[in-house]
DSSP file (Angstrom, degrees, kcal/mol; ACC not computed):
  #  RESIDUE AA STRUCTURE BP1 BP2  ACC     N-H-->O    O-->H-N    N-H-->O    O-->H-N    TCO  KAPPA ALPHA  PHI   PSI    X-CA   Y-CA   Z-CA
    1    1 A X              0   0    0      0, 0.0     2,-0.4     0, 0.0     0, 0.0   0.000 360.0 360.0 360.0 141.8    0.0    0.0    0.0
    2    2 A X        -     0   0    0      0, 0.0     2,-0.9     0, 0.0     0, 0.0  -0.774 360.0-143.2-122.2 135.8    1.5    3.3   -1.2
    3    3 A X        -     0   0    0     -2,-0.4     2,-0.2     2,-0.0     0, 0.0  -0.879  15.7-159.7-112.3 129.6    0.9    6.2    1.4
    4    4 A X        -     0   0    0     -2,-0.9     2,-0.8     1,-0.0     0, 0.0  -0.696  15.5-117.5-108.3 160.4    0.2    9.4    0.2
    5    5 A X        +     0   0    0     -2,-0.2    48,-0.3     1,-0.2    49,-0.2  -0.863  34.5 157.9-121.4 102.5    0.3   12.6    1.6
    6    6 A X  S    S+     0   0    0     -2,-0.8    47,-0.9     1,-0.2     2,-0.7   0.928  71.7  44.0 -74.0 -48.2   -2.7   14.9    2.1
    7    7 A X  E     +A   52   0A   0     45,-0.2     2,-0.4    46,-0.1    45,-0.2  -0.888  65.4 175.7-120.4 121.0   -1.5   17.1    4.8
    8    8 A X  E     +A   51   0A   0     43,-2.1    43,-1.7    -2,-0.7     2,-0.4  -0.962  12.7 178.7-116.0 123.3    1.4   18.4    4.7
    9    9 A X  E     +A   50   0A   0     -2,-0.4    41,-0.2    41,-0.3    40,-0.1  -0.915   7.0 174.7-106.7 124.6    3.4   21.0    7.1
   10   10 A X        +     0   0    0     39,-3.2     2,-0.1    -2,-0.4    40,-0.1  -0.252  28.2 141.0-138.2  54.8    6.8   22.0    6.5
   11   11 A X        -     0   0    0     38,-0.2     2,-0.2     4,-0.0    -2,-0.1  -0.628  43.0-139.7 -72.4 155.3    7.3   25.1    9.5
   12   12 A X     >  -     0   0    0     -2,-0.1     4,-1.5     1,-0.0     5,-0.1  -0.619  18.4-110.0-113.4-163.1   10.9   24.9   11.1
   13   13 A X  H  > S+     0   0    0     -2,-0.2     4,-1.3     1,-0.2     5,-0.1   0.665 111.3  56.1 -97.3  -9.1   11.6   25.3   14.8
   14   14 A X  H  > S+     0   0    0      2,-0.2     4,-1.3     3,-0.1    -1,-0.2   0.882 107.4  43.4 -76.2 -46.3   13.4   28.7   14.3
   15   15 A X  H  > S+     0   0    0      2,-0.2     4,-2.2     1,-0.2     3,-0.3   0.959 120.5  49.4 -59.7 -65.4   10.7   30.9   12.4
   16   16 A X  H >X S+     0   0    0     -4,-1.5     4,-1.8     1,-0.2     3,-0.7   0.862 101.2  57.6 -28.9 -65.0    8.2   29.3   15.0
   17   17 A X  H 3X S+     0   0    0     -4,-1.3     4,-1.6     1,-0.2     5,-0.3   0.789 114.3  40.8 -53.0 -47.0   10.2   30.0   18.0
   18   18 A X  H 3X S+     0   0    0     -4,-1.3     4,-3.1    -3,-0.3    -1,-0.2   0.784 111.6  51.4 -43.0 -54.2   10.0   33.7   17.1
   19   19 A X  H <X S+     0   0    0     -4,-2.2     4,-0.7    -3,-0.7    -2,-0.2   0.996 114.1  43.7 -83.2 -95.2    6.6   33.9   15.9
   20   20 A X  H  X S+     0   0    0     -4,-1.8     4,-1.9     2,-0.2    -2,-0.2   0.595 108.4  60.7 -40.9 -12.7    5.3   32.3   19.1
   21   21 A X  H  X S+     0   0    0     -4,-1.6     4,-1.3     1,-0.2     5,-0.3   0.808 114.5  40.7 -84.8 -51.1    8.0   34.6   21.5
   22   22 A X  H  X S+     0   0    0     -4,-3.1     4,-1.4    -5,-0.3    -1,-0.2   0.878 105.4  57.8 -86.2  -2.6    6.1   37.5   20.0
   23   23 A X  H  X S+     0   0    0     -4,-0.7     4,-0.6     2,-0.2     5,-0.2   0.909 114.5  46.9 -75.3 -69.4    2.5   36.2   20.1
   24   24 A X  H  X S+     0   0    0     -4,-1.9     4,-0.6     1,-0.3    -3,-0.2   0.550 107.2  52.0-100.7  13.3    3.3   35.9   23.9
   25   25 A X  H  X S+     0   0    0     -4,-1.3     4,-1.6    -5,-0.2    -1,-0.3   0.825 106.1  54.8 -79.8 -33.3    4.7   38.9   24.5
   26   26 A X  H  < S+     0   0    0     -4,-1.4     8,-0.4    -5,-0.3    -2,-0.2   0.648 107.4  48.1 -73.4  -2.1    2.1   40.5   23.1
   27   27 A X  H  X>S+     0   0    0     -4,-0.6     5,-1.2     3,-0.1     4,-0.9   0.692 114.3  48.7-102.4 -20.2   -0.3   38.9   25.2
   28   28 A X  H  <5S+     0   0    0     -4,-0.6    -2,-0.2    -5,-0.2    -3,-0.1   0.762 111.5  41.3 -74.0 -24.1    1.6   39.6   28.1
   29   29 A X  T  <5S+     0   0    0     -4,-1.6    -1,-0.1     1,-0.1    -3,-0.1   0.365 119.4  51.4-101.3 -18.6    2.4   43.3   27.9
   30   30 A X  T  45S-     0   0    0     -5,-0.3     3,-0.2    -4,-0.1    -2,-0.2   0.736 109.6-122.2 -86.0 -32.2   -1.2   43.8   26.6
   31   31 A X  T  <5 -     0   0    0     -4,-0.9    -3,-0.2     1,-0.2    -4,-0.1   0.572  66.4 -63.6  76.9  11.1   -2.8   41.9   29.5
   32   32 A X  S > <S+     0   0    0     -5,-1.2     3,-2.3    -6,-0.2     4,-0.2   0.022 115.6 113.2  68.1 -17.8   -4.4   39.5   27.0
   33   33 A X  T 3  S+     0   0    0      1,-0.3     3,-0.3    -6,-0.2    -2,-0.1   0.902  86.1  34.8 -29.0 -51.7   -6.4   42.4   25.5
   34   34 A X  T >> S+     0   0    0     -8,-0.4     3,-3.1     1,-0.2     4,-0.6   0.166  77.9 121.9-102.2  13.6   -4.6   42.2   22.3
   35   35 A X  T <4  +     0   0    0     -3,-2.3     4,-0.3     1,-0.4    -1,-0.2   0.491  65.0  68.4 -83.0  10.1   -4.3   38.5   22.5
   36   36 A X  T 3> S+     0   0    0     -3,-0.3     4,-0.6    -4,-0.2    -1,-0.4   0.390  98.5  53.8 -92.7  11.4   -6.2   38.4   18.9
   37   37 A X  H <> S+     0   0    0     -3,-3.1     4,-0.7     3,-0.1    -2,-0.2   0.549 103.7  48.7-101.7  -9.6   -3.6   39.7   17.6
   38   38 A X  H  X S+     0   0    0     -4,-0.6     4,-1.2     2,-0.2   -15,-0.2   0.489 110.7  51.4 -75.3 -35.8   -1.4   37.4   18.8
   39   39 A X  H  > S+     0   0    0     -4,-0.3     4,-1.7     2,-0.2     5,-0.1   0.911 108.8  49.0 -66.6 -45.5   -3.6   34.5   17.6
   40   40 A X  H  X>S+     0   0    0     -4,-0.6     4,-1.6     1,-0.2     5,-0.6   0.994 107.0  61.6 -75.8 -45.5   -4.0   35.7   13.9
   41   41 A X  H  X5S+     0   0    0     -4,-0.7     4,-2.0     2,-0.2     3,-0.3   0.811 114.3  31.7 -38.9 -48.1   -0.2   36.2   14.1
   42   42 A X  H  X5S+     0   0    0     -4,-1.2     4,-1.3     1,-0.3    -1,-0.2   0.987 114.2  52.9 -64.9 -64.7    0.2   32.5   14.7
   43   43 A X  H  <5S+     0   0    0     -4,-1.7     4,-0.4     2,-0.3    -1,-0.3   0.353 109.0  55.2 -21.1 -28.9   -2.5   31.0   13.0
   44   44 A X  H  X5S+     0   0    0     -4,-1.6     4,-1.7    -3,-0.3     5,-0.4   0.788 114.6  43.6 -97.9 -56.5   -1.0   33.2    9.6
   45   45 A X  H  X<S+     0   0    0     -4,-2.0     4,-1.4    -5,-0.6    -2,-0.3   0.945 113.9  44.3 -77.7 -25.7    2.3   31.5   10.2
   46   46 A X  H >X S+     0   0    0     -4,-1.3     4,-1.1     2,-0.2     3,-0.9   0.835 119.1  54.4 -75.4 -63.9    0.8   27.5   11.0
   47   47 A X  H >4 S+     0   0    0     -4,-0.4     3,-0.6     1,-0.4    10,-0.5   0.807 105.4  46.8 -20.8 -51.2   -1.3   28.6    7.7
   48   48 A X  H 3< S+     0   0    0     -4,-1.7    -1,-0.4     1,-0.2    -2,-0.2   0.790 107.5  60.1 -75.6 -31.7    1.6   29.5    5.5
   49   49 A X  H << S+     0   0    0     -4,-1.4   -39,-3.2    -3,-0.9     2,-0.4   0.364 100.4  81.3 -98.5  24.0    3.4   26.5    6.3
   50   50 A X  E <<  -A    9   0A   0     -4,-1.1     7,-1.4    -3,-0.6     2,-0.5  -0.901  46.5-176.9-163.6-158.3    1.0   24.4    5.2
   51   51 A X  E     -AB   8  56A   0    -43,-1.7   -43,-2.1    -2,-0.4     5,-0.2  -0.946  20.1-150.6-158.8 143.2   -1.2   22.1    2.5
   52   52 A X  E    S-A    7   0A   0      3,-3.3   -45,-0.2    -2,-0.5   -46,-0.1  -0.501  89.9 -23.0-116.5  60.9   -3.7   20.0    1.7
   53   53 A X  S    S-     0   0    0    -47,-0.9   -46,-0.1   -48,-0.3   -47,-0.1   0.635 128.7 -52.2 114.1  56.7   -3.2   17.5   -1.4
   54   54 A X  S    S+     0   0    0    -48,-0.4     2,-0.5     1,-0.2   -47,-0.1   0.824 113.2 118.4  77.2  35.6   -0.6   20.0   -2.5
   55   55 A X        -     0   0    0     48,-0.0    -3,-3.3    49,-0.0     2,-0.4  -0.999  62.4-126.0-135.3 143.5   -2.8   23.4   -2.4
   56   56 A X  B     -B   51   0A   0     -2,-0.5    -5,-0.2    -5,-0.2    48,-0.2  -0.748  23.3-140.4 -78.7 109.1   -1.3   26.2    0.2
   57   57 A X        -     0   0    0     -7,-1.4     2,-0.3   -10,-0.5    45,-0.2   0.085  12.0-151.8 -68.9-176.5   -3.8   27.4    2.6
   58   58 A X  E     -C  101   0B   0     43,-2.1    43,-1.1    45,-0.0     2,-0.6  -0.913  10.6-140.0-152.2 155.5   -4.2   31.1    3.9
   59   59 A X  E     +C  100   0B   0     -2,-0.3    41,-0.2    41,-0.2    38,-0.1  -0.973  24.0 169.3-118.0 117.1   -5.5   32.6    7.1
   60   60 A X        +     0   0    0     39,-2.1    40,-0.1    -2,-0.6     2,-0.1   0.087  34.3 122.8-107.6  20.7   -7.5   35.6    6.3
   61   61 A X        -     0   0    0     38,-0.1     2,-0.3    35,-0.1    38,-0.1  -0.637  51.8-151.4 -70.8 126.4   -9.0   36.1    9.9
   62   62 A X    >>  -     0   0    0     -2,-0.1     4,-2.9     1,-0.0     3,-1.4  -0.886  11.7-134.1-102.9 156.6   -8.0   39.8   10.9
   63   63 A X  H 3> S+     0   0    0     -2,-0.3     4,-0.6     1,-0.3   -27,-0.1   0.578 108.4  58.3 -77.1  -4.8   -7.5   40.6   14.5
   64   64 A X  H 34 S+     0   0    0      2,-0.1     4,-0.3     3,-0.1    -1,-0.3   0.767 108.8  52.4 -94.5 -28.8   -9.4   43.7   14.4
   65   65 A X  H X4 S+     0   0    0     -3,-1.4     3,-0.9     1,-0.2     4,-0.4   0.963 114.3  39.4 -73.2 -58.2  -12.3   41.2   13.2
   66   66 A X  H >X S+     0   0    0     -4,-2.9     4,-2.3     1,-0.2     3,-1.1   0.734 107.6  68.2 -71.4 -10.4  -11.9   38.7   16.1
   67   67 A X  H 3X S+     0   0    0     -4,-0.6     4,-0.9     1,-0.2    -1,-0.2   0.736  94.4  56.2 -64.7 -11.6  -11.2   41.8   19.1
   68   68 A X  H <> S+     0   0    0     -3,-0.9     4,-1.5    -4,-0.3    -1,-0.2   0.797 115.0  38.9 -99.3 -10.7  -14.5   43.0   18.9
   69   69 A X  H <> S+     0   0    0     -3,-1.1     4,-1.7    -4,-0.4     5,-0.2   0.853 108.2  58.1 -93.9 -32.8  -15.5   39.4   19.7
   70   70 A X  H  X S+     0   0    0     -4,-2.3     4,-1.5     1,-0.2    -2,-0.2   0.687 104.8  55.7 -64.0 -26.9  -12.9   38.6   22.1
   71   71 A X  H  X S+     0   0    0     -4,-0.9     4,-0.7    -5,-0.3    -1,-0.2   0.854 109.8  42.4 -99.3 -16.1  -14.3   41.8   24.2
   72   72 A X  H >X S+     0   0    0     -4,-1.5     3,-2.8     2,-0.1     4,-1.5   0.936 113.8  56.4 -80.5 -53.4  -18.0   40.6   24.5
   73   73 A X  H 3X S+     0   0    0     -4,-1.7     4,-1.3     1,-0.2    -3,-0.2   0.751 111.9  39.7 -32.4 -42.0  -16.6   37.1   25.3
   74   74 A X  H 3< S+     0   0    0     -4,-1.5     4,-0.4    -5,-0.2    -1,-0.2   0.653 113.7  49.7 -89.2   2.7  -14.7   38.2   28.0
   75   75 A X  H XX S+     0   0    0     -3,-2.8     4,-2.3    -4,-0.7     3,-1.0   0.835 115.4  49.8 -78.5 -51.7  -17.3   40.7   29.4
   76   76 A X  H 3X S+     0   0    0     -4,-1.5     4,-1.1     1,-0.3     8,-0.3   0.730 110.2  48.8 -59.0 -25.7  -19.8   37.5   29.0
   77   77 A X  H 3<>S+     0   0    0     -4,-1.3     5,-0.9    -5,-0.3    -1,-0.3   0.758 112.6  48.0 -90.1 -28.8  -17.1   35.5   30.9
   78   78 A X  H X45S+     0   0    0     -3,-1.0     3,-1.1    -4,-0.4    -2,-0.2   0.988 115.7  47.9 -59.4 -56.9  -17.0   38.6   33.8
   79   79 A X  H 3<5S+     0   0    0     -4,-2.3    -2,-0.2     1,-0.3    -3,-0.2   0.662 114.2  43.0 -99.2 -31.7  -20.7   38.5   34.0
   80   80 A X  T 3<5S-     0   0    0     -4,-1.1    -1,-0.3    -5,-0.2     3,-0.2   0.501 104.7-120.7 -71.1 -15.2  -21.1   34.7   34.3
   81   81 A X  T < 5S-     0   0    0     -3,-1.1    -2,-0.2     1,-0.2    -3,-0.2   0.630  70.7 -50.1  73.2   9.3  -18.5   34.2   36.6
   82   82 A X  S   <S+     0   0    0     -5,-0.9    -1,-0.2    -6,-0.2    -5,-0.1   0.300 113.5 102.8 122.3  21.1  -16.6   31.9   34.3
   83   83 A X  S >  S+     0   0    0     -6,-0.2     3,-1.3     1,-0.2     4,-0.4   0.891  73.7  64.7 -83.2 -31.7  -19.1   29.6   33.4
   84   84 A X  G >> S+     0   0    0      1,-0.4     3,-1.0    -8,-0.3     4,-0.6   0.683  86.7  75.9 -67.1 -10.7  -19.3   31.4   29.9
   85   85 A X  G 34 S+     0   0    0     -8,-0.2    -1,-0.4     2,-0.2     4,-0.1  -0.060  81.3  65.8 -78.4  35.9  -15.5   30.3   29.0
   86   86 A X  G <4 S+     0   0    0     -3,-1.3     4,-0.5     2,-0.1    -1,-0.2   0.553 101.7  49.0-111.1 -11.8  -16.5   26.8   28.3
   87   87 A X  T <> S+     0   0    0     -3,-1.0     4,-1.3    -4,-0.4    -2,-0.2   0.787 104.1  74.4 -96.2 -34.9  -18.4   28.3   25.3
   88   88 A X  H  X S+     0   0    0     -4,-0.6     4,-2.0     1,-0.2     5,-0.2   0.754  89.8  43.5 -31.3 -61.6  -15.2   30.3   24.4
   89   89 A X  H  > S+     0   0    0      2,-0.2     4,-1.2     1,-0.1    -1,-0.2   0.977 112.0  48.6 -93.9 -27.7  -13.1   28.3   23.1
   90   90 A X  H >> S+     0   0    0     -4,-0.5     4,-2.0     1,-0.2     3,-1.9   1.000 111.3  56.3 -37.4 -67.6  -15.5   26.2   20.6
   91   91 A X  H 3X S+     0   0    0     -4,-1.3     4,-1.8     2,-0.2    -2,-0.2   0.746 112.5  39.9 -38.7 -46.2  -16.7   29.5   19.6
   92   92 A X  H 3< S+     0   0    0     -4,-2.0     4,-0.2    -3,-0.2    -1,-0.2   0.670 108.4  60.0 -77.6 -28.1  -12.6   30.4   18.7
   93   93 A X  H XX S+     0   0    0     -3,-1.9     4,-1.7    -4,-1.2     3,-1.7   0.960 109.6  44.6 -89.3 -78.1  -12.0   27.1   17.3
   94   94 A X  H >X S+     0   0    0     -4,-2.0     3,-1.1     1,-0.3     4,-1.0   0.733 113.5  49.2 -18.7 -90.3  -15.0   28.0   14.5
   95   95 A X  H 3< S+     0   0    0     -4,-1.8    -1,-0.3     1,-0.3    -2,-0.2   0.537 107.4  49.1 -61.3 -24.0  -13.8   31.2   14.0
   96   96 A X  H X> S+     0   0    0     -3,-1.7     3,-2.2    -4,-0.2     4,-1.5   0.990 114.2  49.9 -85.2 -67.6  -10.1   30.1   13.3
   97   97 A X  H X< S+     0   0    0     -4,-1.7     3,-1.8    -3,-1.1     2,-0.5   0.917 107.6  60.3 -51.5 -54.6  -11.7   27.1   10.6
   98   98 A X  T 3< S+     0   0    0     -4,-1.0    -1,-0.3     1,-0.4    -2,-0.2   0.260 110.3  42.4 -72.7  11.2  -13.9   30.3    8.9
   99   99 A X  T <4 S+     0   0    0     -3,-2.2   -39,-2.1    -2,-0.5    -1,-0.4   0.636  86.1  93.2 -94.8 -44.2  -10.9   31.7    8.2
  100  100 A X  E <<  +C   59   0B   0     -3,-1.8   -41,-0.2    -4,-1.5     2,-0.2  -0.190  56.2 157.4 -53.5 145.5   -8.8   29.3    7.0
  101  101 A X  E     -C   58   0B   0    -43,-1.1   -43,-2.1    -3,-0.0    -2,-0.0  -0.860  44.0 -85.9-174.8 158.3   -8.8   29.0    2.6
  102  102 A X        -     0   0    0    -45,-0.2   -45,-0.1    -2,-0.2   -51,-0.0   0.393  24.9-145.2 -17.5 162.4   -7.3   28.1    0.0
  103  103 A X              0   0    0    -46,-0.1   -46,-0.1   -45,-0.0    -1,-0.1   0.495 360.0 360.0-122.3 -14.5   -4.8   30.3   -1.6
  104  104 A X              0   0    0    -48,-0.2   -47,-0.1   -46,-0.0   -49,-0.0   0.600 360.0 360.0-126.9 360.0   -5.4   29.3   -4.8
């Protein structure tokens, strides 16, 4: 049996390393406020470094698009007392696939 390869990822550990070191510095020096901007940042680099039967995905999610969601979730998460983060991250997990495309 000949195994082929549908998904493929070819990031290295240097680019990465980077990429995440500012991701969490910006969520740290923000307070997590800006930590959608830290997300699309990653998510745009896992995105670029990889494929699906040999076509190159994209992340077009912008961070100004997910903040505005990221501040009623976490107002919904104040007001609930923390029950309303369990809904949070499904809710993140969507948004990150409804982003994701093709490039070509």
């Amino acid at each position: 049996m000949v195994k082929t390869t549908e998904f493929k990822f070819v990031g290295g550990a240097g680019n990465y390393i980077g990429t995440q070191l500012l991701a969490v510095l910006i969520t740290i020096f923000t307070l997590g406020i800006c930590y959608p901007f830290a997300l699309v940042l990653t998510e745009r680099w896992k995105a670029k470094h990889a494929s699906i039967s040999g076509r190159k995905l994209s992340f077009t999610g912008s961070a100004w698009g997910l903040f505005g969601l990221w501040i009623k979730w976490f107002l919904l998460i104040v007001i609930t007392l923390g029950i309303y983060a369990f809904w949070v991250g499904p809710q993140l997990q969507k948004w990150k696939w409804e982003n994701l495309e093709f490039t070509d």
